[in-house]
C-alpha positions in Angstrom: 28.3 18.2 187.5 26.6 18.5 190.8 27.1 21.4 193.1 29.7 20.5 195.9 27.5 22.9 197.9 24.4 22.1 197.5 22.3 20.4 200.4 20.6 16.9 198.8 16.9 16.5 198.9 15.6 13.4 200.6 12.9 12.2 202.6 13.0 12.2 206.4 15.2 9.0 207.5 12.7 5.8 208.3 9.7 8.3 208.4 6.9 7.8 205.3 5.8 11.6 204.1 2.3 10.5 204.0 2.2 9.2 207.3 3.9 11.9 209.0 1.8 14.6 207.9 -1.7 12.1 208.3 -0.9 12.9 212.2 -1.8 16.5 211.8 -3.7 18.2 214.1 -7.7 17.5 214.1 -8.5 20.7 214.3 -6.2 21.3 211.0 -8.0 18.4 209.3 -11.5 20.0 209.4 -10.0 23.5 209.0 -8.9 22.1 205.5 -12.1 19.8 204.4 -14.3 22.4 206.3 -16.6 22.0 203.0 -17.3 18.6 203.9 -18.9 19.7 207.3 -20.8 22.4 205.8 -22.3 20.0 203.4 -23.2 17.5 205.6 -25.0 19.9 208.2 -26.9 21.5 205.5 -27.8 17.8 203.9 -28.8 16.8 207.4 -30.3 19.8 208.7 -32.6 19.6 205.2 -33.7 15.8 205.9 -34.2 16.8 209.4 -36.4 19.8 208.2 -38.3 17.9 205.6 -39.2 14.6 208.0 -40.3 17.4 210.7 -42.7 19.3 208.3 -44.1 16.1 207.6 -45.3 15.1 211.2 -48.9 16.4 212.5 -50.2 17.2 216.1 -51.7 13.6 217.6 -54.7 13.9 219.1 -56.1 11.5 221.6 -59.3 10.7 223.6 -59.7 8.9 226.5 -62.8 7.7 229.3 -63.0 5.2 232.0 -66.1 3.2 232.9 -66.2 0.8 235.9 -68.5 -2.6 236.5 -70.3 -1.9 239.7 -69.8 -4.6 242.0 -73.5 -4.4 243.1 -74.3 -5.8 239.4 -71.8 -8.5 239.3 -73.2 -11.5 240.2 -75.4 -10.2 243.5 -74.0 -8.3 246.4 -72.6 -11.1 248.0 -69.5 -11.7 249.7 -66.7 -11.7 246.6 -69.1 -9.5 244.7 -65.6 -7.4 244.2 -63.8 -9.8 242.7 -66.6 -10.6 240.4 -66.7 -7.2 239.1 -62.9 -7.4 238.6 -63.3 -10.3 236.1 -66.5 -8.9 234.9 -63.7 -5.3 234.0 -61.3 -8.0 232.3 -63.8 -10.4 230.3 -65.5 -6.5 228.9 -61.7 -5.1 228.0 -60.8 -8.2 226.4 -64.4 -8.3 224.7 -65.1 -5.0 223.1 -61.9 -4.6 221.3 -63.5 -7.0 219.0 -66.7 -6.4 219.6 -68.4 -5.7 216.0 -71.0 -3.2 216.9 -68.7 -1.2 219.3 -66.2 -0.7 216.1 -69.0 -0.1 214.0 -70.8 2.8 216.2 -67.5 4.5 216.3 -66.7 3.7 212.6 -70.1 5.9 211.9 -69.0 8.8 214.3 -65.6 9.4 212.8 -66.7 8.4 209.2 -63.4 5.9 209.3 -63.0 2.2 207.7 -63.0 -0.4 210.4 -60.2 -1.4 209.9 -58.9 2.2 210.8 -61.0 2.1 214.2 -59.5 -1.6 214.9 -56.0 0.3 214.6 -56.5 3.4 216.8 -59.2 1.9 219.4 -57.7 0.6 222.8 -59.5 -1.0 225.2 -57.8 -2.3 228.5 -58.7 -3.2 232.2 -56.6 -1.6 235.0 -55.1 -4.2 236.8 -56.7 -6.0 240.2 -59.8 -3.4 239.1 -62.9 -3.5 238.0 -62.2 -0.7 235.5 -62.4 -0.3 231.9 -60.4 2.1 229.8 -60.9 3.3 226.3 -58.3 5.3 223.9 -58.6 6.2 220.7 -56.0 8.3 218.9 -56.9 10.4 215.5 -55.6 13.2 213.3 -57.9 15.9 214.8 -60.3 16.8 217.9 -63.1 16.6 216.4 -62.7 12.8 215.1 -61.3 11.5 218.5 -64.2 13.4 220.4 -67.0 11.9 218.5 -65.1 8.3 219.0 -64.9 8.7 222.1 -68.4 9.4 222.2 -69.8 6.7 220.1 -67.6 4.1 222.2 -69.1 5.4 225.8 -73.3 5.2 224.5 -71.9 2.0 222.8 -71.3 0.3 225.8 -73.0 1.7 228.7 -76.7 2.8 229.4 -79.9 0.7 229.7 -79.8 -0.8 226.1 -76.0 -0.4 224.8 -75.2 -1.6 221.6 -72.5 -3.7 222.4 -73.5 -7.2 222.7 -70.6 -8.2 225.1 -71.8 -6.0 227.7 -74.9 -6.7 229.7 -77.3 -3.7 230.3 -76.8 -1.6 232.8 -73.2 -3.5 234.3 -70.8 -0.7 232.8 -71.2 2.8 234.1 -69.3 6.2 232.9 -66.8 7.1 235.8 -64.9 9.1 234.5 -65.7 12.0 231.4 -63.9 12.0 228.4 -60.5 14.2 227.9 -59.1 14.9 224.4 -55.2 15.4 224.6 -53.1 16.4 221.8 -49.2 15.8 221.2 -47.1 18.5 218.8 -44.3 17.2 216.6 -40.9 17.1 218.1 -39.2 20.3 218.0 -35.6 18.8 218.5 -35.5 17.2 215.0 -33.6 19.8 213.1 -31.0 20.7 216.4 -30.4 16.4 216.1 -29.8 16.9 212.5 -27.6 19.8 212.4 -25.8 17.3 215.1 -25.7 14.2 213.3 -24.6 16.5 210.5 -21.4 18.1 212.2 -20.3 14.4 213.7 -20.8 13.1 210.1 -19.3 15.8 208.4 -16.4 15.7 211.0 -15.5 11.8 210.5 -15.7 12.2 206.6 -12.9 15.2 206.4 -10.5 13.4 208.6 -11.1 10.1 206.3 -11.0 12.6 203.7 -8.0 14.1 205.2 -6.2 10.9 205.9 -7.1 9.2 202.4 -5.5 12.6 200.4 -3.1 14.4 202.2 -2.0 17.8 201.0 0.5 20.0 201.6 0.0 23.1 203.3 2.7 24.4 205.6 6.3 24.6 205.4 6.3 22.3 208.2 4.6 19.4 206.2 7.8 19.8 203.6 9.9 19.1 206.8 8.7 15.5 206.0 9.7 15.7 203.0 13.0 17.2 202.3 16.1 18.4 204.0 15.8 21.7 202.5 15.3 25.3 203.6 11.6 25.8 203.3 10.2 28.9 202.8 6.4 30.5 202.4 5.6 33.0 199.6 3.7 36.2 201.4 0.3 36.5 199.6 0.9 40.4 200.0 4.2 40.5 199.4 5.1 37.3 196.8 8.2 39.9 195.3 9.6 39.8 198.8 11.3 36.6 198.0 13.9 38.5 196.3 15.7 39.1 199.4 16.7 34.9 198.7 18.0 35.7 195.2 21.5 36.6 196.6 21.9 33.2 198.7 20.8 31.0 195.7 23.1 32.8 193.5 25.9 32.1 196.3 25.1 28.7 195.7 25.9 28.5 191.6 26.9 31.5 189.3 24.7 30.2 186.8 22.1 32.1 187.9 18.5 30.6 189.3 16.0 28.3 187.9 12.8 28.2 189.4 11.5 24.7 188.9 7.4 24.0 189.1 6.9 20.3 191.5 4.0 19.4 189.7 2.2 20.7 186.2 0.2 22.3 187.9 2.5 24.6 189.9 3.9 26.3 186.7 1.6 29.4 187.0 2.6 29.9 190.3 6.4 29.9 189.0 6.1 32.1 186.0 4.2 34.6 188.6 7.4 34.6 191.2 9.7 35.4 188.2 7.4 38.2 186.8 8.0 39.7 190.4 11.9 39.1 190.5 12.7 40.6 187.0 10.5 43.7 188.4 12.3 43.9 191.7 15.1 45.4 189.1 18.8 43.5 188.4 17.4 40.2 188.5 15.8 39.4 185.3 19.3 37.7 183.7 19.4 35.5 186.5 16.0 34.3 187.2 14.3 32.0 184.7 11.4 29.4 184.9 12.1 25.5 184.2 10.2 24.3 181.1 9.1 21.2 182.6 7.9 20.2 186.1 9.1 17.3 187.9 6.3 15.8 187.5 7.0 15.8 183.7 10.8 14.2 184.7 8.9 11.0 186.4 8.0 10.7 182.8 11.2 11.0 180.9 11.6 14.8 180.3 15.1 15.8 180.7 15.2 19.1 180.0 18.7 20.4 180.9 17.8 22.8 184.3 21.1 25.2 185.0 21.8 27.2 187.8 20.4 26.5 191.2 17.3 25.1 191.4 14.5 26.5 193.4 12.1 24.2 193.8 7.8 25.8 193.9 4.8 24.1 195.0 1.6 25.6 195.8 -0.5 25.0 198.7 -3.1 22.4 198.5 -0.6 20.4 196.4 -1.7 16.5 196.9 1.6 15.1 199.3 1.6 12.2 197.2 1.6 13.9 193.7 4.7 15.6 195.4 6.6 12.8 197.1 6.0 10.9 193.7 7.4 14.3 191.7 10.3 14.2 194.0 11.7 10.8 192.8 13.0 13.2 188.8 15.2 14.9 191.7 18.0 12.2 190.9 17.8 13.3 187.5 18.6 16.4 187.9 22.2 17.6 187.4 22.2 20.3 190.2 20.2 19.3 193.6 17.6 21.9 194.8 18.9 24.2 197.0 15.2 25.6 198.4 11.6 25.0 198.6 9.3 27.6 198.1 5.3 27.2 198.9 3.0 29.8 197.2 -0.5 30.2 198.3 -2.9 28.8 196.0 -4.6 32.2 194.9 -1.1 33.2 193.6 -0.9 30.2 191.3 -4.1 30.9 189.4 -3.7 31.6 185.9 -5.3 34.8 185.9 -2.9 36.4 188.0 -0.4 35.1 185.8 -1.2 37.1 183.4 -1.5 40.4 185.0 0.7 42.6 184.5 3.5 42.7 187.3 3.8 45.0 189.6 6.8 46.5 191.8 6.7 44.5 195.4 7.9 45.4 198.7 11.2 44.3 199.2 11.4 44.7 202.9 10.0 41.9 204.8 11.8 38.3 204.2 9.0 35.7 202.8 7.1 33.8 205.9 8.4 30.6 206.8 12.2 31.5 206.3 14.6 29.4 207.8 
């Protein structure tokens, strides 16, 4: 027979459990998957680290010449705008001219195809100037290319054979620059890390809700709810009296999932210390999990229902459906941290709690 006093469990009216507690706060969501972000900004900050080792200092050298317009064509009238076509055939030119790649080929002891790759050559626009750049993996090399390229091409008798003698003139002396690595790869990674990390535990969050407050069993039952105090778990006792007002077959603390029974034979190794409570206090032998599955285990008294925290919502919502089996309805929830639960401290040997403050969470 079902207790006339007894409050029914049941889900909130038109509400689904999982969605309700899916709208936690963000800030709640990473708190609980703050592993995922952790793992994902050391993952990323280690790419970001390993890609920055790899880069090297760039080094680069540079000259420009210029095509006097006093040796384009005579010193006529348009004698500028000779040397201007003069600067554009010689750019276009000596990019392919083979003794040009060759002389600097010899200078930086590189392939030629290498120097075809890393040798520039262009004309400044509406000039008659000529602009080399070669870019290398040290000083030395991009000094002695820029080198090579300038005797290669100007002088009395260069060694270029698109260049006429004497019609391309050093304006200009050659500067080697250098470029260091990024420094701002591993801040970006630690970045992209903590954005990744962040979307992951609220997909996380969202795919496997779990229970962690008394308010997310507000979704789910219509119940008092009450949390277990880590430092004082025997201060439950203080409820013991309003169960027992509720049947006068003493209590039975019933585990929500298989996984919860540690936590239950823990809470009754505290009540039978707290002194006159050991007759009335016992542990279910089955979960409700194990009801889902057939076991009907007769359960007297009233029924005290123990989850721990961490406990997947859907694992519980499902467990929840053995409730109609269950001669007596649950009269309270209680939610036990999940260090309580572990199986270690189930087996130590109980000690005397503090009676005096009600559990957290009571309603």
């Amino acid at each position: 027979m079902r207790s006339s006093s007894s409050a029914p469990l049941s889900t909130a009216k038109g509400t689904s459990p999982v969605t309700r507690l899916s709208r936690s706060p963000l800030a709640q969501r990473l708190a609980r998957r703050s592993w995922i972000v952790l793992v994902c900004v050391v993952v990323a900050a280690a790419v970001a680290a390993a890609l920055h080792s790899r880069e090297t200092t760039s080094y680069s050298s540079s000259a420009t010449l210029i095509v006097p317009s006093g040796n384009a064509a005579g010193a006529a009238p348009g004698a500028a705008s000779e040397a201007q076509k003069l600067a554009v055939t010689y750019a276009a030119g000596l990019g392919e001219d083979d003794a040009v790649a060759d002389a600097v080929a010899a200078a930086t002891h590189r392939t030629r195809g290498y120097v075809d790759d890393h040798l520039v050559v262009s004309n400044v626009q509406d000039t008659s100037l000529v602009q080399m750049k070669y870019t290398g993996d040290s000083r030395a090399e991009v000094t002695a290319a820029g080198h090579a390229f300038v005797q290669a091409v100007s002088g009395s008798s260069p060694a270029s054979k698109t260049v006429r003698p004497g019609t391309l003139s050093l304006i200009k002396e050659l500067s080697v620059d250098s470029v260091a690595p990024s420094s701002s790869a591993i801040p970006l990674g630690i970045i992209l890390g903590l954005v990744l990390g962040a979307a992951l535990a609220v997909a996380a969050d969202r795919a496997d809700p779990r229970i962690y407050t008394t308010n997310d069993l507000s979704a789910l039952l219509h119940c008092p709810a009450t949390r277990v105090s880590p430092t004082a778990p025997g201060s439950v006792a203080t409820l013991v009296p309003r169960w027992l007002g509720r049947s006068s077959s003493g209590v039975t603390l019933l585990p929500v999932l298989d996984a919860d029974r540690p936590a239950a034979a823990l809470l009754q190794g505290h009540l039978r210390a707290a002194g006159d409570l050991a007759a009335s206090t016992s542990v279910a032998s089955s979960s409700l999990e194990q009801r889902l599955v057939g076991d009907l285990t007769p359960t007297p008294g009233a029924l005290v229902l123990v989850a721990r925290e961490g406990d997947s919502l859907r694992a519980v919502s499902d467990a929840l459906l053995a409730t109609g089996s269950l001669e007596t309805q649950p009269v309270w929830f209680l939610l036990v941290p999940r260090s309580v639960g572990r199986r270690r401290r189930a087996e130590e040997p109980a000690r005397t709690p503090d009676l005096a403050p009600l559990a957290e969470g009571h309603r």
